[in-house]
C-alpha positions, 0 to 999 in steps of 0.5 A: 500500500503506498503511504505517499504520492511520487509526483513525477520520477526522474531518474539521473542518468548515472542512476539508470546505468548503474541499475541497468549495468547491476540488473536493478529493478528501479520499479522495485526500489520506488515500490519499496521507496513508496511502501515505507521500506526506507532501505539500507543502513537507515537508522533509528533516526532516519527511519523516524524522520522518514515516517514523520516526512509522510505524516507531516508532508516533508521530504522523504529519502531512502536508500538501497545498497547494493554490492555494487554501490548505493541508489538514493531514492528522495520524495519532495516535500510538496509530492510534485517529484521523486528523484533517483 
């Protein structure tokens, strides 16, 4: 169930070769992103910013690890775009 609206998704163009070189699924991580599961080594703090972020209409950033390196995914506070 998703807890918050992305807006519009871009992708920076080192983020799409690096998920299309590593087979990384972008819909996924936005499904993920969206669904509140923040990602990899987020901790205590971020996790809680995160959650406040949906409840209170502020920005949102996950990030998801890979052997290969890390994607940053971040969700506007006004919901108009998401970023990878």
């Amino acid at each position: 169930m998703a807890l918050f609206e992305l807006g519009r998704v871009v992708v920076t163009r080192m983020a799409l070769e690096f998920c299309d070189e590593h087979s990384i699924s972008i819909d996924t991580m936005l499904a993920r992103h969206q669904r509140g599961d923040w990602g990899d080594y987020m901790d205590a703090v971020d996790r809680r910013a995160n959650d406040d972020a949906v409840k209170y209409d502020d920005r949102v950033i996950s990030s998801y690890v890979f052997d290969q390196g890390r994607v940053w995914i971040i969700t506007e506070a006004d919901r108009s775009s998401t970023c990878i």
